[in-house]
C-alpha positions as CSV (number, residue, x, y, z in Angstrom):
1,X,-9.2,-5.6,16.8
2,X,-12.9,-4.9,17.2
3,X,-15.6,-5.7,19.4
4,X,-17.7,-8.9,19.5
5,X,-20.6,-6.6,18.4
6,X,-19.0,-5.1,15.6
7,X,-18.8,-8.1,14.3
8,X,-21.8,-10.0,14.5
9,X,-23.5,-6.6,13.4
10,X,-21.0,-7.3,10.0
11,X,-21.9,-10.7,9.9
12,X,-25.5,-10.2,10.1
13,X,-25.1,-7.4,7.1
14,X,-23.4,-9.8,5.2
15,X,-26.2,-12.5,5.9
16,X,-28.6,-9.6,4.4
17,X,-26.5,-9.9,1.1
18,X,-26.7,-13.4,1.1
19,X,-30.5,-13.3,1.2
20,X,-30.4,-10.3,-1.5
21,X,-28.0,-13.2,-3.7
22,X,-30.2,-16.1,-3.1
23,X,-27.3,-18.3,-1.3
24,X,-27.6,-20.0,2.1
25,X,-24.1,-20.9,2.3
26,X,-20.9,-18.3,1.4
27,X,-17.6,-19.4,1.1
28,X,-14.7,-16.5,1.7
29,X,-11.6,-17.3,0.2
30,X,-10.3,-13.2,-0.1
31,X,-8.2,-12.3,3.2
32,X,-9.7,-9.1,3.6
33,X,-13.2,-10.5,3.8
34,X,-12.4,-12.8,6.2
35,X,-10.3,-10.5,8.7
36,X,-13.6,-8.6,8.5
37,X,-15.7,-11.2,9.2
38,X,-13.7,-13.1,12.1
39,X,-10.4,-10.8,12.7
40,X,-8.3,-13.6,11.3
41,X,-5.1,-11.9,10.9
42,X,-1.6,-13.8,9.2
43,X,0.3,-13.9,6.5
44,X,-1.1,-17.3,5.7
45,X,-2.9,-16.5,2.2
46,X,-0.3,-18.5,0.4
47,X,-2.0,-21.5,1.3
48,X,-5.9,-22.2,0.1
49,X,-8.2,-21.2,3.5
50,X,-12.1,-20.3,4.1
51,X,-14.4,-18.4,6.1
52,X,-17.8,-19.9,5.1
53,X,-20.7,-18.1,6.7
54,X,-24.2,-20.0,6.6
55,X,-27.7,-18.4,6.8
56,X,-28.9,-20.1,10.1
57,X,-26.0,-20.4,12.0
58,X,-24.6,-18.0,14.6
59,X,-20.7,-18.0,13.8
60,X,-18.8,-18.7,11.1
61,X,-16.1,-21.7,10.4
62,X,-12.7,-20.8,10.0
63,X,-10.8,-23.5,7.7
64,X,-7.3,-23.7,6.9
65,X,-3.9,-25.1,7.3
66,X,-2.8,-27.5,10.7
67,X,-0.1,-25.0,11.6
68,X,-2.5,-21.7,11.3
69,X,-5.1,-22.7,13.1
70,X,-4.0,-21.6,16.7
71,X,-3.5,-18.3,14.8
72,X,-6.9,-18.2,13.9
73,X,-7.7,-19.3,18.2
74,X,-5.8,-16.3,18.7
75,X,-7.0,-13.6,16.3
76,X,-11.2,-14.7,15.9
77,X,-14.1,-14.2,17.9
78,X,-15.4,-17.5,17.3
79,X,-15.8,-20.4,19.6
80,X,-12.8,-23.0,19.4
81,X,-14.9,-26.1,18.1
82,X,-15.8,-23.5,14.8
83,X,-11.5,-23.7,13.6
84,X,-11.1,-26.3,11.6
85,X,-8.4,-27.2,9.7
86,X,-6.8,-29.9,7.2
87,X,-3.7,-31.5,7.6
88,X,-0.6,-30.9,6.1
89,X,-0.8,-33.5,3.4
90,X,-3.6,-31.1,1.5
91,X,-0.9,-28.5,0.9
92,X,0.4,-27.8,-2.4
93,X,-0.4,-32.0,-3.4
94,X,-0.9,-33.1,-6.7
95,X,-3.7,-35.4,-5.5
96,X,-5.5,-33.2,-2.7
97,X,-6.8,-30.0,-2.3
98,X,-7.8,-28.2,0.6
99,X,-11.4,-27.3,-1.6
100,X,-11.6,-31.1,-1.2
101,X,-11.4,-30.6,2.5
102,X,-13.8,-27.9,2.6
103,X,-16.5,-29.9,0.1
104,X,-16.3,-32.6,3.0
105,X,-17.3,-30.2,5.9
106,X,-19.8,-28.8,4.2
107,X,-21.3,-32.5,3.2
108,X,-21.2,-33.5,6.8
109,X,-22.7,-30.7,7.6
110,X,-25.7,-31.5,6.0
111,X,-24.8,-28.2,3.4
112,X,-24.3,-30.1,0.6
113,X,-27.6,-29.7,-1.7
114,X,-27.5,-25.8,-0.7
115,X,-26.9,-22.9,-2.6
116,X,-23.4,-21.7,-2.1
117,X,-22.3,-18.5,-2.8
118,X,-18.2,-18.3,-3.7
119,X,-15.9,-15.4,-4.9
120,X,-14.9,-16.3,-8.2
121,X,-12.9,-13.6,-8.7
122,X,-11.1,-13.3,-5.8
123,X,-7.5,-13.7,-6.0
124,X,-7.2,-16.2,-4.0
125,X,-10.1,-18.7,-5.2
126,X,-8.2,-20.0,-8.4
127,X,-9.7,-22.3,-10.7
128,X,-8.2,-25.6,-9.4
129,X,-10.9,-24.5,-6.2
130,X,-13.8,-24.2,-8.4
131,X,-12.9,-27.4,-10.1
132,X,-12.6,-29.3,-6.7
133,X,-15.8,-27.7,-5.0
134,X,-18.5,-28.8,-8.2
135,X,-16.8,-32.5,-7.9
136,X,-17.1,-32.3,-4.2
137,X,-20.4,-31.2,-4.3
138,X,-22.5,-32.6,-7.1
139,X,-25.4,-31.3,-5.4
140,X,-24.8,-28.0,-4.6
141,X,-25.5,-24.7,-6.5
142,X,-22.6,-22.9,-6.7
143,X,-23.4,-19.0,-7.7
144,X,-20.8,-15.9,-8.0
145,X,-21.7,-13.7,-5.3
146,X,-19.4,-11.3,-6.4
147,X,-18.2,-8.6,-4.0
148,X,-20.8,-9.7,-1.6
149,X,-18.5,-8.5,1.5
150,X,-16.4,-5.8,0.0
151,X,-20.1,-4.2,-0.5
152,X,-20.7,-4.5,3.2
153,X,-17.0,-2.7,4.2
154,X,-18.2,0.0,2.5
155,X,-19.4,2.0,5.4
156,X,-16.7,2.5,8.1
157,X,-17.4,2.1,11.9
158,X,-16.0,4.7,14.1
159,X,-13.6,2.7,15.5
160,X,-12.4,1.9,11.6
161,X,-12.0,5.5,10.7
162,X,-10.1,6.0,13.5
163,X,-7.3,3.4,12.3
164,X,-7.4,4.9,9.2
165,X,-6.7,8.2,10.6
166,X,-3.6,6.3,12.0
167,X,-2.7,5.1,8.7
168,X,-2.7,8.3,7.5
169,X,-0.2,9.5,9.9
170,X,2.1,7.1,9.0
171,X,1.3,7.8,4.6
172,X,2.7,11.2,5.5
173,X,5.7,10.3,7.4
174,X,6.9,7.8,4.8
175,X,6.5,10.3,2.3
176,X,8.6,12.7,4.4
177,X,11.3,10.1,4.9
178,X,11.3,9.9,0.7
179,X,11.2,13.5,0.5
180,X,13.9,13.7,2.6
181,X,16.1,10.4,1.3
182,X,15.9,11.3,-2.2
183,X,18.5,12.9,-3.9
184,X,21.1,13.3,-6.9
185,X,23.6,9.8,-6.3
186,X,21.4,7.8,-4.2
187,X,20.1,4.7,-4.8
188,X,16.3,3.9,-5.5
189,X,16.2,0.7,-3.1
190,X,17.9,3.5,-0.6
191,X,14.6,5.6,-0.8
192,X,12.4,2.5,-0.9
193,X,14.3,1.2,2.5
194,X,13.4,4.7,4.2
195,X,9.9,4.7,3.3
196,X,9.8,1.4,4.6
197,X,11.5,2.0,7.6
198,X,8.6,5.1,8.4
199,X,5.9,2.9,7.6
200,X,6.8,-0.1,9.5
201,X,7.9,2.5,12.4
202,X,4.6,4.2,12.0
203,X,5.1,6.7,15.3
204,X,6.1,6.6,19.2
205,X,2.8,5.9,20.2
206,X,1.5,3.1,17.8
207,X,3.4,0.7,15.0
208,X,3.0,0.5,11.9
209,X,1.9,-2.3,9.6
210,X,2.9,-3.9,5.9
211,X,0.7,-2.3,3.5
212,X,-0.9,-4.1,0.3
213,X,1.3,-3.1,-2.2
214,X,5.1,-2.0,-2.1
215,X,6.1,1.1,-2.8
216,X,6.0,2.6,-6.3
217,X,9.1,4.8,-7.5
218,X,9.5,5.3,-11.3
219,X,11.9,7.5,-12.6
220,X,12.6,9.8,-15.5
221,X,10.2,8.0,-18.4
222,X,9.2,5.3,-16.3
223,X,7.0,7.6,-14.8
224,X,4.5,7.2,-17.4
225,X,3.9,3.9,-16.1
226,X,2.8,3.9,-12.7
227,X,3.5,0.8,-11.4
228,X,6.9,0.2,-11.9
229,X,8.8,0.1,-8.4
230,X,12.7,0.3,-8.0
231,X,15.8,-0.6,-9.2
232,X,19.5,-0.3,-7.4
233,X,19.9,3.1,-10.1
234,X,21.3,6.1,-8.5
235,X,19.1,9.3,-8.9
236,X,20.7,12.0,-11.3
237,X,19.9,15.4,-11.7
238,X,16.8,16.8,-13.5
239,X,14.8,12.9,-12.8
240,X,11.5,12.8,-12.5
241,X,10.1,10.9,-9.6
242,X,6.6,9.8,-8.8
243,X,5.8,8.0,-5.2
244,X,2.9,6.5,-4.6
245,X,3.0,4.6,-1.0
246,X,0.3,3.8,1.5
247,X,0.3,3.9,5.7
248,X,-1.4,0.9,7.4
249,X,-2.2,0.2,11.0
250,X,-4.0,-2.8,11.5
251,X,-4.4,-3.7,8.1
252,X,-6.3,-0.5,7.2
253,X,-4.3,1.0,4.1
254,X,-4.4,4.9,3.4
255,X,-2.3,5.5,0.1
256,X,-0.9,8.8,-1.1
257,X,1.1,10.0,-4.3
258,X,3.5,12.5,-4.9
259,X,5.6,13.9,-7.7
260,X,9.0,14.7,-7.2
261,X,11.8,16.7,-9.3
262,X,15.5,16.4,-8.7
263,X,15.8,19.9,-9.4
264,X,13.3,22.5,-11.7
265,X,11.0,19.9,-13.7
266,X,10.4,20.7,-17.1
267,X,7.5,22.9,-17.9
268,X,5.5,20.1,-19.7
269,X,5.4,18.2,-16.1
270,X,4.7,21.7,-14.2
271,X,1.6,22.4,-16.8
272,X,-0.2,19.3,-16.3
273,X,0.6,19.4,-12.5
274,X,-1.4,22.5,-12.4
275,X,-4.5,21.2,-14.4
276,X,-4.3,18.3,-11.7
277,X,-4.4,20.3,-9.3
278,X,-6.9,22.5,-10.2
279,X,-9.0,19.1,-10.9
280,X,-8.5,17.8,-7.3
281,X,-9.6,21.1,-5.7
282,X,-12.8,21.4,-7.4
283,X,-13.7,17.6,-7.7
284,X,-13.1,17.4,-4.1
285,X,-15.2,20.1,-3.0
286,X,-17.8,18.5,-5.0
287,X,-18.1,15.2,-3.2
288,X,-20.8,14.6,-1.0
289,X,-23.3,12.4,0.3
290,X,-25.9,11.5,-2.6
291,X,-23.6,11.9,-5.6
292,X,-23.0,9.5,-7.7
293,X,-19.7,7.9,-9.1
294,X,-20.2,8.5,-11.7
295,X,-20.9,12.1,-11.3
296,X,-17.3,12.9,-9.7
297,X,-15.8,11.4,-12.5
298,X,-17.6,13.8,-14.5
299,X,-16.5,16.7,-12.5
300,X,-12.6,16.0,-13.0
301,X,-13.3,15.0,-16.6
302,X,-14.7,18.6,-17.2
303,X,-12.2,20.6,-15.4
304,X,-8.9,18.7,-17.2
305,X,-10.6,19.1,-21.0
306,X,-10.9,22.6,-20.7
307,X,-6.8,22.7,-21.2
308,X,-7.2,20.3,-23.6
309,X,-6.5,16.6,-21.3
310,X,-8.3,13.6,-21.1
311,X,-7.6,10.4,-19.3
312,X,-9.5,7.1,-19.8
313,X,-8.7,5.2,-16.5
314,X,-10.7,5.6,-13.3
315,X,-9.8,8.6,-10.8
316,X,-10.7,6.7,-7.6
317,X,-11.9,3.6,-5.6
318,X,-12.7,2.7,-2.4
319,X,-10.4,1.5,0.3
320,X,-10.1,0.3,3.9
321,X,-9.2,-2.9,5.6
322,X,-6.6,-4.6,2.9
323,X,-4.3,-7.6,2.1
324,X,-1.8,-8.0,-0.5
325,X,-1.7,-8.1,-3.6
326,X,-4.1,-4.4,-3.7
327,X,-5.4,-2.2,-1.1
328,X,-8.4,-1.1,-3.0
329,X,-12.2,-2.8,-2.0
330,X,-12.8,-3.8,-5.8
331,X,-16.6,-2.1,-5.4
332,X,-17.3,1.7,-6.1
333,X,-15.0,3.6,-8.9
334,X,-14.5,6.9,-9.8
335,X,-15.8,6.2,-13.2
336,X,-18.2,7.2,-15.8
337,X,-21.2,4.6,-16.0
338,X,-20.8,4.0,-12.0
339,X,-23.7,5.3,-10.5
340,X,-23.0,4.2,-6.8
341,X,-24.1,6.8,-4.7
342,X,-21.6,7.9,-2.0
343,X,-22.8,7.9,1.7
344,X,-21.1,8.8,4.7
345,X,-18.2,7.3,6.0
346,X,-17.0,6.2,2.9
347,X,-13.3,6.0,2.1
348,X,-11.9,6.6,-1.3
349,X,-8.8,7.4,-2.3
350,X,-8.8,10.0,-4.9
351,X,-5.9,9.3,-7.8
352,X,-6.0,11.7,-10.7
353,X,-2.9,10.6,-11.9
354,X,-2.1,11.6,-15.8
355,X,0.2,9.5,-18.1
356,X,2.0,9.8,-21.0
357,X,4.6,8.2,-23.2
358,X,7.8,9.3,-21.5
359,X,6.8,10.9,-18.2
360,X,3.8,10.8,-15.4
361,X,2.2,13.0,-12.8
362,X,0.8,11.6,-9.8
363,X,-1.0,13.5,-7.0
364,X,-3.6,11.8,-4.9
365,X,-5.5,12.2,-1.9
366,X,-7.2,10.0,0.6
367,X,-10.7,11.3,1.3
368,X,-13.5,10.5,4.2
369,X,-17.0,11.8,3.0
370,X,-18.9,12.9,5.8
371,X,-22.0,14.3,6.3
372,X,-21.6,17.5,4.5
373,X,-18.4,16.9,2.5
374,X,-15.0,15.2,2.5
375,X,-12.5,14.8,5.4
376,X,-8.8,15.0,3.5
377,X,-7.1,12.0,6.1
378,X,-3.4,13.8,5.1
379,X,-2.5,17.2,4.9
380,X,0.6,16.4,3.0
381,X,1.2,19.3,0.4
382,X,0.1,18.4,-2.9
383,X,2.7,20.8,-5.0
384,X,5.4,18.9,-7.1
385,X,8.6,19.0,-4.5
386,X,11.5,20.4,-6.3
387,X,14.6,19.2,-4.7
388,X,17.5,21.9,-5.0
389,X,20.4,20.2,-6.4
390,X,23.9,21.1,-7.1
């Protein structure tokens, strides 16, 4: 998907963190962080599998399962003799583990009195993998290295803003084939199969791809929890609906929220639509290179109390390159007490959503920061779509 350069310039910043953590060994268990790493690229994350990066060596070592390893030939930069993989008898056994596999390389590799860095709270790197790598390597220091990687994606190459500009093509079509699906008698798995269809469809010149997380559609007082999905319910008049979907290409995810009304929503929903509203326009014309977090957070908190809202959850993460079971990077939030400082060619998506016992609003934006500003990757219109109904 990416040049050889890009990624041994992303491999070298990632050895830089790994110097900044004190570890001379990191073991990747996340998807994401290893499709950005090597381009590995399957649906294979069911089964334990590594990318372990070392300090002094030039590429990587992809391990995983027997049958995925000609998909990593396929889809990685790296040499063939740097794919290994365990056999088939490590899979899902009550008496191996593919950890134990990976504590042997390491050992015959000479790594095993080195400090190893792991993600312990990725959520793929379960406990049962801790547990087998301190048996298999008494010697070792094992140390959380946190978000090491997620730290580097941060910064988006040209070529990975330009994907995500894709993505957020195909965000706006999906929503278009909801907006248009949608309506009083028709079934929520209907509009869920149509926002599917667009996003997998993407446009005539390039395909779509899965995104992270399945579209969200609650209705009427689900809405006030935003991540229910569907049910085979038929819409009826005067539902509330709020959408929240994402476009990939290549496994970069661009998300986008909408709220819907079959019919004229109620004026409780149409009041706090225009307070969010109001919030995104001025937050977003604050963001720029050299403000904090922490400091955007602050700007939406400020404009929503002066009509007398709060909200306690985060208004915004970062996102790019993206495997189930979340599209966000896990590193800088639109919270307060964050005092990441945003730099350009960031990607966040901005999601100002406000809940309440018996209905939701959700309205969200995608946002590149450039050098001066933001770039909004959709144009979608942010109003809440009132569908006539008879």
């Amino acid at each position: 998907m990416f040049s050889k350069k890009e990624y041994k310039t992303r491999l070298n910043r990632t050895k830089q963190g790994m110097l900044q953590h004190g570890v001379e060994v990191l073991v990747l268990s996340n998807p994401s962080n290893m499709c950005y790493i090597t381009g590995y690229n399957a649906w294979s994350f069911y089964v334990h599998q590594a990318v372990i990066v070392f300090i002094d060596e030039k590429e990587p070592l992809w391990i995983g399962r027997g049958m995925d390893a000609k998909g990593a030939e396929l889809t990685t930069w790296m040499k063939p003799e740097n794919i290994l993989h365990y056999p088939d008898d490590y899979v899902q056994s009550s008496i191996k583990h593919p950890f134990d596999y990976i504590a042997e390389v390491l050992l015959e590799r000479g790594k095993g009195d080195r400090k190893i860095g792991v993600e312990l709270d990725a959520f793929y790197y379960t406990g049962k993998c801790h547990e087998r790598m301190l048996i298999g390597l008494p010697e070792a220091e094992l140390k959380d290295t946190g978000r090491l990687v997620g730290w580097v994606r941060l910064i988006k190459s040209d070529k990975e803003i330009s994907y995500m500009r894709k993505a957020a093509y195909i965000v706006e079509q999906a929503m278009q084939a909801a907006y248009d699906r949608i309506d009083v008698g028709v079934r929520e798995n209907d509009v869920a199969a149509a926002i599917y269809n667009a996003q997998i469809y993407g446009s005539d010149t390039f395909g779509g791809d899965y995104p992270s997380i399945v579209p969200m559609l609650p209705t009427g007082e689900q809405t006030g929890s935003p991540h229910l999905t569907w049910t085979d319910q038929r819409y009826k008049k005067g539902d509330l609906v709020t959408i929240e979907i994402a476009g990939a290409y290549r496994r970069y995810n661009v998300p986008m929220a909408r709220t819907v009304s079959l019919g004229k929503a109620e004026d409780r929903v149409l009041d706090v639509g225009k307070v969010v509203l109001e919030g995104i326009e001025e937050t977003l014309a604050f963001i720029k290179p050299g403000h904090t977090a922490a400091e955007v957070s602050s700007v939406w908190t400020n404009v929503i109390a002066k009509y007398g809202y709060e909200k306690e959850s985060r208004v915004g993460y970062s996102i790019g390159l993206s495997y189930p079971p979340d599209w966000g990077e896990h590193t800088i939030s639109f919270r307060k007490n964050d005092n990441s400082i945003l730099e350009p060619n960031m990607v966040f998506h901005f999601m100002p959503g406000m809940w309440y016992e018996d209905f939701g609003v959700s309205i969200t934006e995608s946002i590149l920061v450039t050098e001066t500003g933001i770039e909004r990757l959709t144009s979608f219109d942010r109003e809440i779509y009132a569908k006539e109904v008879e």
